[in-house]
MMTF fields as JSON, N, C-alpha, C and O atoms, coordinates in Angstrom:
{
  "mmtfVersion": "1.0.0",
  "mmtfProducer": "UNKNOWN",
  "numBonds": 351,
  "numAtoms": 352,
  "numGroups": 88,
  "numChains": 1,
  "numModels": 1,
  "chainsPerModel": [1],
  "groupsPerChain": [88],
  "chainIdList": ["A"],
  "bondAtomList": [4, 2, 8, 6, 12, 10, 16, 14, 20, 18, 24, 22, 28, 26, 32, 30, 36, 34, 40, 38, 44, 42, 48, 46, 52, 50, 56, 54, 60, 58, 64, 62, 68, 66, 72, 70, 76, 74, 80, 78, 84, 82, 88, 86, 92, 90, 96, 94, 100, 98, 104, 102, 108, 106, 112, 110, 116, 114, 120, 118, 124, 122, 128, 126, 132, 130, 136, 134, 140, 138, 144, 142, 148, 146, 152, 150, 156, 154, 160, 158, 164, 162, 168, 166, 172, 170, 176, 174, 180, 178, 184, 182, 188, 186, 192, 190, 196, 194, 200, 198, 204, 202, 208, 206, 212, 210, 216, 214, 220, 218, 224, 222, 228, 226, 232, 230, 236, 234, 240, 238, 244, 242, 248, 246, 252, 250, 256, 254, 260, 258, 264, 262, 268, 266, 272, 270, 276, 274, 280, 278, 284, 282, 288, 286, 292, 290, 296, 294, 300, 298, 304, 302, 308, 306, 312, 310, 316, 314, 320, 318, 324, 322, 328, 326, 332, 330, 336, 334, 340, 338, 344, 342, 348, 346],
  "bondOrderList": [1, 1, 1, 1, 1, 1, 1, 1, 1, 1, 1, 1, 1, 1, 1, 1, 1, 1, 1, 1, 1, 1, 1, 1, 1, 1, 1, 1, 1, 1, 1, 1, 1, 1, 1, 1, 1, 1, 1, 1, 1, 1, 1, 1, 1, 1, 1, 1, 1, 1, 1, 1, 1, 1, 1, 1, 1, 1, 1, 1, 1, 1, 1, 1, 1, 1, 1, 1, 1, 1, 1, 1, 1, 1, 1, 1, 1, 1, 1, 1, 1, 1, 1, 1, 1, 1, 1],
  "groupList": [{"groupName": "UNK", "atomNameList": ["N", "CA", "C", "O"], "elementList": ["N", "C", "C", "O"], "formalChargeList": [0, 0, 0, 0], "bondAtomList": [1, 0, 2, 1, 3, 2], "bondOrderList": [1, 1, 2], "singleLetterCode": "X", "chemCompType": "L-PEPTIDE LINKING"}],
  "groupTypeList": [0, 0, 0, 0, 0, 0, 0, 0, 0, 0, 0, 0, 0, 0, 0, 0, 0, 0, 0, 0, 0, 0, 0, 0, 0, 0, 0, 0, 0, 0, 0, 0, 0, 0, 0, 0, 0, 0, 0, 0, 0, 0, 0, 0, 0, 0, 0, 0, 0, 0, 0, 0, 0, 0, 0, 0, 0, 0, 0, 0, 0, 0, 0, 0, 0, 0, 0, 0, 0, 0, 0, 0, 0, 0, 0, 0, 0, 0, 0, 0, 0, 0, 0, 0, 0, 0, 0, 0],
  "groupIdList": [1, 2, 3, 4, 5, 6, 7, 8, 9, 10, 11, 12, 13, 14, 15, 16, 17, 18, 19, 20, 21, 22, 23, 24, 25, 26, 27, 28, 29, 30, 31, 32, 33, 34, 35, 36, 37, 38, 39, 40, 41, 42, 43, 44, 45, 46, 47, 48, 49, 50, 51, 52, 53, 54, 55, 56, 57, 58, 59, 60, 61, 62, 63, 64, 65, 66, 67, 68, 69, 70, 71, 72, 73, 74, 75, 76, 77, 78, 79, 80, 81, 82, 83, 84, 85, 86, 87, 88],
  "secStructList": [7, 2, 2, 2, 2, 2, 2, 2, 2, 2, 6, 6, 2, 2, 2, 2, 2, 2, 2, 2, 2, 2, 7, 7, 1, 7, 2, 2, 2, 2, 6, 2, 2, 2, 2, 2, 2, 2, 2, 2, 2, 2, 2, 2, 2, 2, 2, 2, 2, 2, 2, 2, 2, 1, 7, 7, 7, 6, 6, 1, 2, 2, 2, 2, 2, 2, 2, 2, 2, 2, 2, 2, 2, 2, 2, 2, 2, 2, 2, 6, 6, 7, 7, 7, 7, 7, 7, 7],
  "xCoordList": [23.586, 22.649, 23.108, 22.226, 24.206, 24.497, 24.717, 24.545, 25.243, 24.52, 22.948, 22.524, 22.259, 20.707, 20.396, 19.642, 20.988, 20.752, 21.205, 20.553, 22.124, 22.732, 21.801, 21.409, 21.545, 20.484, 19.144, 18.859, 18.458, 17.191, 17.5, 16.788, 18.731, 19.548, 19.629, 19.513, 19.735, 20.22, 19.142, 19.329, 17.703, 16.525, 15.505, 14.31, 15.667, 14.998, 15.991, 15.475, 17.25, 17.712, 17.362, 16.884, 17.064, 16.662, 15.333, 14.996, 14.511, 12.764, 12.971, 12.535, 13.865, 14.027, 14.349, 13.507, 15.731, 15.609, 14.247, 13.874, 13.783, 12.815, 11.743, 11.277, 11.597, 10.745, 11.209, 10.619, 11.989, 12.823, 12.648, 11.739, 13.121, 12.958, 11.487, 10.975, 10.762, 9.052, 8.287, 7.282, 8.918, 8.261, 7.392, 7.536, 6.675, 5.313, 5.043, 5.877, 4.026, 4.417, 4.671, 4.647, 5.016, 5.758, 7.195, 7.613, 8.111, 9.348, 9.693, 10.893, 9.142, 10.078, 9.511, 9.495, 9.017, 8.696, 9.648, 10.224, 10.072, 10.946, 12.467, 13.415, 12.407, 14.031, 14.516, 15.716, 13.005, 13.421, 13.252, 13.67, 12.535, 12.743, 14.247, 14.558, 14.918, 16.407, 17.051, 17.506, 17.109, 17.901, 18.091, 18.964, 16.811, 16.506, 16.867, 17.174, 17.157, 17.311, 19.436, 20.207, 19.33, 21.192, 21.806, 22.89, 20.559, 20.802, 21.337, 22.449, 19.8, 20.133, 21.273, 21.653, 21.662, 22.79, 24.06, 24.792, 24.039, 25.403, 25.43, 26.381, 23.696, 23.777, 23.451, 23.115, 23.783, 23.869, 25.272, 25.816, 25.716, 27.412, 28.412, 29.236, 27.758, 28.671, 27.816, 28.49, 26.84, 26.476, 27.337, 27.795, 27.443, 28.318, 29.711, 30.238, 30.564, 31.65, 32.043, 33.21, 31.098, 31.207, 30.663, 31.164, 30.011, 29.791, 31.243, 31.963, 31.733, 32.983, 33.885, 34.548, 34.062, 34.908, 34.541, 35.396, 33.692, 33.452, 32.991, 32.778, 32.944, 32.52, 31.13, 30.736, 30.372, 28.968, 27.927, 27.623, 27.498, 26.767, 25.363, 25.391, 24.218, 23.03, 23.026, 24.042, 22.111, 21.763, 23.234, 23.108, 24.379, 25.436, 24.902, 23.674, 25.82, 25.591, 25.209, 24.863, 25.101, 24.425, 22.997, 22.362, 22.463, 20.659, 20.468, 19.591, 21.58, 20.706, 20.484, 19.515, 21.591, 21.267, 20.263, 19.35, 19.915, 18.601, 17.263, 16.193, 17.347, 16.159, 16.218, 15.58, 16.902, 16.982, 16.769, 15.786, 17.531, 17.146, 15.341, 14.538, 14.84, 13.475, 12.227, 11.121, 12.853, 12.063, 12.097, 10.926, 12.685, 12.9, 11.997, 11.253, 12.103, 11.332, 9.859, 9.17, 9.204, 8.096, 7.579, 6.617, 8.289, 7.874, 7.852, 7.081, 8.368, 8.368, 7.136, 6.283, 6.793, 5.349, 4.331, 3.26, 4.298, 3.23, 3.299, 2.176, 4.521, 4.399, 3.395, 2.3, 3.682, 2.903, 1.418, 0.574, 0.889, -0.541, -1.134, -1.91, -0.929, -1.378, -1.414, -0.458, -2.897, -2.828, -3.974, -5.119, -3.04, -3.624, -4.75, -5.228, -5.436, -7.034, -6.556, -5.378, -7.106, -7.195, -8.065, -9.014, -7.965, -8.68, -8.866, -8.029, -10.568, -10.545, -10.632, -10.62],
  "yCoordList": [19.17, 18.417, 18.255, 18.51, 17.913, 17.985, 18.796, 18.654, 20.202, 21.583, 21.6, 21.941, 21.399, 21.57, 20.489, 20.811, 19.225, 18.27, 18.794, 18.464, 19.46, 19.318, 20.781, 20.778, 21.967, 22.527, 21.75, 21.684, 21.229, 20.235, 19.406, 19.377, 18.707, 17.986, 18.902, 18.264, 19.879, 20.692, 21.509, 22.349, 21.715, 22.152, 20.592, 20.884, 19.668, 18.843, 18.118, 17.47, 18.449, 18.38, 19.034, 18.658, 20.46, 21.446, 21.254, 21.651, 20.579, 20.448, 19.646, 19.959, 17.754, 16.875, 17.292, 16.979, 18.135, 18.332, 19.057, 18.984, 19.492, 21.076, 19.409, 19.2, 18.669, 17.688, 16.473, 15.901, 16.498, 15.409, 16.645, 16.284, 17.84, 18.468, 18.447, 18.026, 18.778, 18.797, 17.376, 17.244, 16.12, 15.026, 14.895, 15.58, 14.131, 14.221, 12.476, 11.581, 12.363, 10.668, 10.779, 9.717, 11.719, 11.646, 11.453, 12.516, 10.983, 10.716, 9.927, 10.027, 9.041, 7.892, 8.076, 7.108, 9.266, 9.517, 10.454, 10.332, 11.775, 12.677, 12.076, 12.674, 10.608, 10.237, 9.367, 9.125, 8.495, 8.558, 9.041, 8.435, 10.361, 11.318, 12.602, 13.361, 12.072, 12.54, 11.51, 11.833, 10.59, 9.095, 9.201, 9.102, 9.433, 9.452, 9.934, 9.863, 11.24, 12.447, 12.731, 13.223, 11.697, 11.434, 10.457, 10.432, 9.505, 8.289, 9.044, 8.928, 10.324, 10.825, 11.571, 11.727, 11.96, 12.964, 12.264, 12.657, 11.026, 10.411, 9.584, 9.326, 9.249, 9.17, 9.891, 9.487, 11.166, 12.336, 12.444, 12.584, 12.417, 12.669, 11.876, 12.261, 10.43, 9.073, 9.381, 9.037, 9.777, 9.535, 11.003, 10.927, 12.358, 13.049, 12.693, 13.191, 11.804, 11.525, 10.138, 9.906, 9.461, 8.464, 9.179, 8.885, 9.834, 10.192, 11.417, 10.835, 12.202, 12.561, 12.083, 12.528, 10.687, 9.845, 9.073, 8.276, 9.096, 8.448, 6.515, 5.768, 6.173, 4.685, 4.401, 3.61, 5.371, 5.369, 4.356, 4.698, 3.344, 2.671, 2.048, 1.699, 2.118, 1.681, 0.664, -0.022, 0.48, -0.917, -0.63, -1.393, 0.241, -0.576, 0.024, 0.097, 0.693, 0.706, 2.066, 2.2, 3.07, 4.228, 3.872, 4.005, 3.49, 3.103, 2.602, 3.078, 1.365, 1.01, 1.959, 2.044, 2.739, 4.509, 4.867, 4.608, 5.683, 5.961, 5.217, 5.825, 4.12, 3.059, 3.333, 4.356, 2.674, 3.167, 4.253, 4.195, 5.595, 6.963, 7.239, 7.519, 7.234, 7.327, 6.388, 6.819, 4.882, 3.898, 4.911, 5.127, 5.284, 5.807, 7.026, 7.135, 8.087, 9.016, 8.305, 8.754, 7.461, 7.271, 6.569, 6.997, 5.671, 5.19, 6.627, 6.473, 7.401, 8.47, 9.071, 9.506, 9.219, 10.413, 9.676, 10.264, 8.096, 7.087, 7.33, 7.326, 7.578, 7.767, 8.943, 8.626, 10.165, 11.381, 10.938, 11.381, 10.068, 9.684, 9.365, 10.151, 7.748, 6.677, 7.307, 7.918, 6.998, 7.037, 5.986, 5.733, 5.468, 4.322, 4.269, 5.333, 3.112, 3.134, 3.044, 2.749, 3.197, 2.711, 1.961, 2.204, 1.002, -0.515, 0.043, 0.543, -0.116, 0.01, -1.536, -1.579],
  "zCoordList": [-90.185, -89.378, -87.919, -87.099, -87.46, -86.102, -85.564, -84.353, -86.054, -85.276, -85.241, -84.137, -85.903, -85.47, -84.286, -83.368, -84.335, -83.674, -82.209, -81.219, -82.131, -80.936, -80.272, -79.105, -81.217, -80.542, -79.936, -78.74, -80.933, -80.255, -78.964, -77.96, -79.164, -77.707, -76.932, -75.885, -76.643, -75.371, -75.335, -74.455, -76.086, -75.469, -75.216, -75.172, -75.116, -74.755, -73.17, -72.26, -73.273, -71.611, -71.307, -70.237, -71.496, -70.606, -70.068, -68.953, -70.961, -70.618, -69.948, -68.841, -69.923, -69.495, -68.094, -67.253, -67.564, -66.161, -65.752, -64.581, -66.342, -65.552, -65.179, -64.059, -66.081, -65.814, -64.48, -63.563, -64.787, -63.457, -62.314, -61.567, -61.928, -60.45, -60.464, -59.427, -61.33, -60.895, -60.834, -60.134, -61.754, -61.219, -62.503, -63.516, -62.354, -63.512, -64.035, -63.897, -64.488, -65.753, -66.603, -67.226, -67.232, -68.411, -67.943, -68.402, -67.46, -67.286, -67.987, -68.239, -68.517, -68.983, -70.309, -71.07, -70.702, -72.28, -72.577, -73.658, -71.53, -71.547, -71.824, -72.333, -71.297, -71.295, -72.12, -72.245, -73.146, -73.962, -75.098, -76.085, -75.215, -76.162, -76.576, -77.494, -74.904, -74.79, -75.626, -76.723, -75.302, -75.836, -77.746, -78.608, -77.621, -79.837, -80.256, -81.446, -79.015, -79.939, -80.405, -81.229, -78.668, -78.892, -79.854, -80.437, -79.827, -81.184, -82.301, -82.817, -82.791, -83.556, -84.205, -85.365, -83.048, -82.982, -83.693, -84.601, -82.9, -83.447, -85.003, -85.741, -85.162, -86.171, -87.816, -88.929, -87.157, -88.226, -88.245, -89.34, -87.574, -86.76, -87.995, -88.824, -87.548, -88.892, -89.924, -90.895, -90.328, -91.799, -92.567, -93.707, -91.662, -92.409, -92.593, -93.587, -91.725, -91.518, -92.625, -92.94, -93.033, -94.2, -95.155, -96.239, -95.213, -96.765, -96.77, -97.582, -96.517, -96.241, -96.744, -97.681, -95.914, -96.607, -97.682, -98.069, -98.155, -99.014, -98.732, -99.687, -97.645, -97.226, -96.761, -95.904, -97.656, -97.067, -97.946, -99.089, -97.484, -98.481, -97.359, -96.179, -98.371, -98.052, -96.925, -96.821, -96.131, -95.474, -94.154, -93.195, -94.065, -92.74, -91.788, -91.752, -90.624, -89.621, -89.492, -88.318, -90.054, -89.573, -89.617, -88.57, -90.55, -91.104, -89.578, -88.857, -89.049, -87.487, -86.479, -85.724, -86.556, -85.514, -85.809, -85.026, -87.157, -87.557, -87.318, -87.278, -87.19, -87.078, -85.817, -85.568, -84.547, -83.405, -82.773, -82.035, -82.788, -82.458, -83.425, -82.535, -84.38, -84.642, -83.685, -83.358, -83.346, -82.906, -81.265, -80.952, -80.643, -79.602, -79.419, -78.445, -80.549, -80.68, -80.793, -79.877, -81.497, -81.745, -80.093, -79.456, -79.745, -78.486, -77.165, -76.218, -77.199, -76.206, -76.957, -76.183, -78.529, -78.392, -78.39, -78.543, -78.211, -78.146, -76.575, -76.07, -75.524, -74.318, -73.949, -73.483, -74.116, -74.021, -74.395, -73.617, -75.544, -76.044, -75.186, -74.642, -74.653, -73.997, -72.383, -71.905, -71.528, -70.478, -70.009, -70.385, -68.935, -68.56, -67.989, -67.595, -67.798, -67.335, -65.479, -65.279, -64.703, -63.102, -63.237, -63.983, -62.63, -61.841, -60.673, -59.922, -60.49, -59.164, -58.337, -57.107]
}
């Protein structure tokens, strides 16, 4: 899992800069669809490294990475959805 992860991480920096030199509103969906995806990363990272060791149990602290890096992803593709109304 963190070889795949770290491919998806390093094609979503790559979109992420191409998006920062050109500008756009999606920026702050691009950065944190980078963020989730690093949540993720690290928390694929400890869940192989405790189950490994063997100290892996339901409910600790990887599940909050996971909750976090996903909550991140969902708020960046609710970013891309939503476009705001203008007031004139």
């Amino acid at each position: 899992y963190p070889i795949a992860d770290a491919i998806i991480l390093t094609a979503g920096l790559l979109l992420g800069i191409s998006f920062k030199f050109l500008g756009g509103k999606y920026k702050l969906s691009m950065y944190s669809f980078i963020l989730g995806f690093c949540v993720l990363y690290m928390a694929d990272f400890l869940f192989s490294y405790t189950t490994t060791a063997g100290i892996f149990h339901n409910g600790g602290f990887v599940d909050m990475f996971f909750i976090v890096g996903y909550s991140l992803l969902s708020f960046a593709t609710l970013g891309f959805y939503f476009k705001p109304e203008k007031k004139l």
